[in-house]
N, C-alpha and C positions, 0 to 999 in steps of 0.2 A: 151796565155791560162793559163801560169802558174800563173800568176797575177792575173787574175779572180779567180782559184784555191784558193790560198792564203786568199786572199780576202773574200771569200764564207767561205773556215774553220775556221778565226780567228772573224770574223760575227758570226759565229756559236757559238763559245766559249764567245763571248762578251753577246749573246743575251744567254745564260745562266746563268751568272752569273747576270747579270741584274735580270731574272726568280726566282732565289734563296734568292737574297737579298730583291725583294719585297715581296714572300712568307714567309720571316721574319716578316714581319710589319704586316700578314694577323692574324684578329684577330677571333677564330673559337669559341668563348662564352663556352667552354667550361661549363658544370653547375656542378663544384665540389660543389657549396652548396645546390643541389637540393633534399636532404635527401631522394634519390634512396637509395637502399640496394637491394643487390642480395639475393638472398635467398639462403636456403642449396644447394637445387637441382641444381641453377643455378651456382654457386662457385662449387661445385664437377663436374660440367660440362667444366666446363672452365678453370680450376687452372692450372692444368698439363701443357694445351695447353699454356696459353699467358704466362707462363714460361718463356716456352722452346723460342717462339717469341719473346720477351721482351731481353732476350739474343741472339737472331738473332739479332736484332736489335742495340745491341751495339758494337762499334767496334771501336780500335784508328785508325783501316786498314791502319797501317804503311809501311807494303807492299805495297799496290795496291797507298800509295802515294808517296811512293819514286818513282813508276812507273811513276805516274803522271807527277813526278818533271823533271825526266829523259825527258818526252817526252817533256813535255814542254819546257825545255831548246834546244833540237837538235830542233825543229819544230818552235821555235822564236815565240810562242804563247804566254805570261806567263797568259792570261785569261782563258787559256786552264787548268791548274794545279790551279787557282783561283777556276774557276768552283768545278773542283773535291774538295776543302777543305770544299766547301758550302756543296754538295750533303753528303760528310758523315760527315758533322754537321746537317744537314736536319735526318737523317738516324738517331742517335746518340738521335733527341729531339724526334723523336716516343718511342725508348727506352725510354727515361724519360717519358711520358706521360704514357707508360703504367707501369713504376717504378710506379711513383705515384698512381695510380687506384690503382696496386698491394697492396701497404701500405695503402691505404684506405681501403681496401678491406678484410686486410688480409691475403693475399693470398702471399706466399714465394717463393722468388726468388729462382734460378738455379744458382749452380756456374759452372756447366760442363753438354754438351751435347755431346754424340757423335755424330747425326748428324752436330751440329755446328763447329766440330772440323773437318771431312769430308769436311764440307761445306767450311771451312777455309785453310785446304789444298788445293782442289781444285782447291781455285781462286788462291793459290798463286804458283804453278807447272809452270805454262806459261809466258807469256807476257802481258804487258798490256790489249790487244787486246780479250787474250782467259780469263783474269780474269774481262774484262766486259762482256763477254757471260756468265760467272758462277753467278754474280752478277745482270743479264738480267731473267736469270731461277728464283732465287728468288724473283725476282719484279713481274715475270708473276704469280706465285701462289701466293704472296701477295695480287694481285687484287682479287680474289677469294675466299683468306679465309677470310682477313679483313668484307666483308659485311657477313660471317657465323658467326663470331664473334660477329660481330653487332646483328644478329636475333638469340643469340643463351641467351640472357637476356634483361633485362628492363629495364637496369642501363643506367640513361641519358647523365650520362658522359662519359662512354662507347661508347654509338653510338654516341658521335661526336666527340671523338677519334677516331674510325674506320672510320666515317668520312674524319677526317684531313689526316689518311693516304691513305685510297683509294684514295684520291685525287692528294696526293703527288707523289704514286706509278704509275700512269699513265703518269705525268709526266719524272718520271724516265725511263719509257720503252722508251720513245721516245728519250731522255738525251743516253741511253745507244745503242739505233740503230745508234744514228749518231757517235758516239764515235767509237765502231766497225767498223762503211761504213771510218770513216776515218784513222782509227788503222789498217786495213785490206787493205788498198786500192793499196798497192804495192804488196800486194799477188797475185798470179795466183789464174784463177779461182777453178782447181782442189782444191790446197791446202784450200781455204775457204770454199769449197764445203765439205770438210774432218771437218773441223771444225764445221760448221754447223750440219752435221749430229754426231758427240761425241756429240752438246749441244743437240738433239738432243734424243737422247740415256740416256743421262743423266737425261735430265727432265722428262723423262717416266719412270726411276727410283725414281727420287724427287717425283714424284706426286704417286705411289704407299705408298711411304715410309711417305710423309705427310699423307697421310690421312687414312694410316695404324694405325700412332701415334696420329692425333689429328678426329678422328670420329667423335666422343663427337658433337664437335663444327664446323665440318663440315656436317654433317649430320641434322643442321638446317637451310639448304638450298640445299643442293645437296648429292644426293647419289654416286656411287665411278663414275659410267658412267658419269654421266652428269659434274662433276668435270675434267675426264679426259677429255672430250671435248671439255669443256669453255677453260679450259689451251691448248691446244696444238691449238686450233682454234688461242690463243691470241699468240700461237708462234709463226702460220704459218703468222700470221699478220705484227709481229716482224719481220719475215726473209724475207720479202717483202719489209721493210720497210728499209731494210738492203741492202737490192740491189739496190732498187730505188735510195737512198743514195751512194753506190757506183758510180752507173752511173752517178752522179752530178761532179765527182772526177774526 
């Protein structure tokens, strides 16, 4: 069984990185020359927010890949720690994409967020394991506010920017269940069960605290209910998909 085991995790990591490297070559038409212009209202609406996200979004996450490296050397994977170099150079070109908008746009970057600096403690406190549940909580509200983003102006380059990353970020939740179901899989179930519930705890504070900070632009699809809804629905989706995952193991 330990052979099938093996077998199934190092599959898992191969068909990832495979996943990554042709989502390089995907070409999303982008229309930076479609002479869209946001307007006042819509720039005052949006500035502050794709900031602060734009700097979420970038990150050399030197931590979370010497994690990687670690694990991948004791677990004789190295597609496993491949994988992870793609996902935050995947991570790293959203940032750029919405660098560039910003400079088109006009609109100024952030050099320091406290939530970002929170956000980056965080993942880095724990083990591999609990800094992809922290990095799991941000992909599940990225699905939700990328498309508020999108309806929140006209700008053509904008929605298929939000676009390329709503697309990516689905990807990722499923990238980051299976990473957890098998970063986790020597734990008792108590202990994962304690984990679970801090991510948990946590994202019911993320999502007061996002949509505290960014209304503006979430509030051109969803009010604060139906936001905490969609998220914790796509949590409880994740933590299912975490188990089912485990039991493969």
């Amino acid at each position: 069984m330990q052979v099938d085991a093996d077998s199934f995790l190092s599959g898992s990591s191969r068909r990832w990185v495979a996943h990554y490297r042709k989502n390089l070559d995907r070409d999303w038409q982008i229309p930076w020359s479609s002479g869209t212009a946001l307007t006042s209202g819509e720039k005052q609406r949006i500035a502050a927010s794709i900031a602060e996200f734009q700097r979420g979004e970038a990150s050399e996450a030197q931590d979370y890949l010497g994690k990687s490296s670690a694990f991948s050397t004791v677990a004789r994977d190295p597609d496993f720690h491949a994988a992870s170099i793609l996902f935050v150079a995947e991570e790293n070109a959203h940032a750029a994409l919405l660098l560039r908008f910003m400079q088109e746009t006009a609109i100024a970057t952030r050099q320091h967020s406290f939530s970002d600096v929170v956000f980056r403690w965080l993942r880095s406190i724990g083990d591999l394991g609990w800094s992809s549940r922290v990095l799991l909580i941000a992909e599940l509200i990225a699905q939700d506010y990328y498309p508020c983003l999108r309806a929140a102006t006209n700008h053509a380059a904008l929605h298929r920017i939000c676009d390329k990353i709503e697309y990516d970020e689905k990807a990722h939740v499923r990238f980051q269940t299976e990473r957890i179901a098998r970063l986790e899989a020597g734990r008792s179930d108590p202990a994962v069960g304690l984990r679970r519930g801090l991510q948990s705890v946590l994202l019911c504070g993320a999502i007061v605290v996002v949509y505290l900070e960014h209304r503006p632009v979430l509030r051109a699809r969803l009010s604060f209910g139906k936001f905490a809804t969609t998220v914790l629905r796509r949590n409880r989706r994740a933590q299912r998909a975490i188990n089912a995952n485990r039991r493969c193991m």
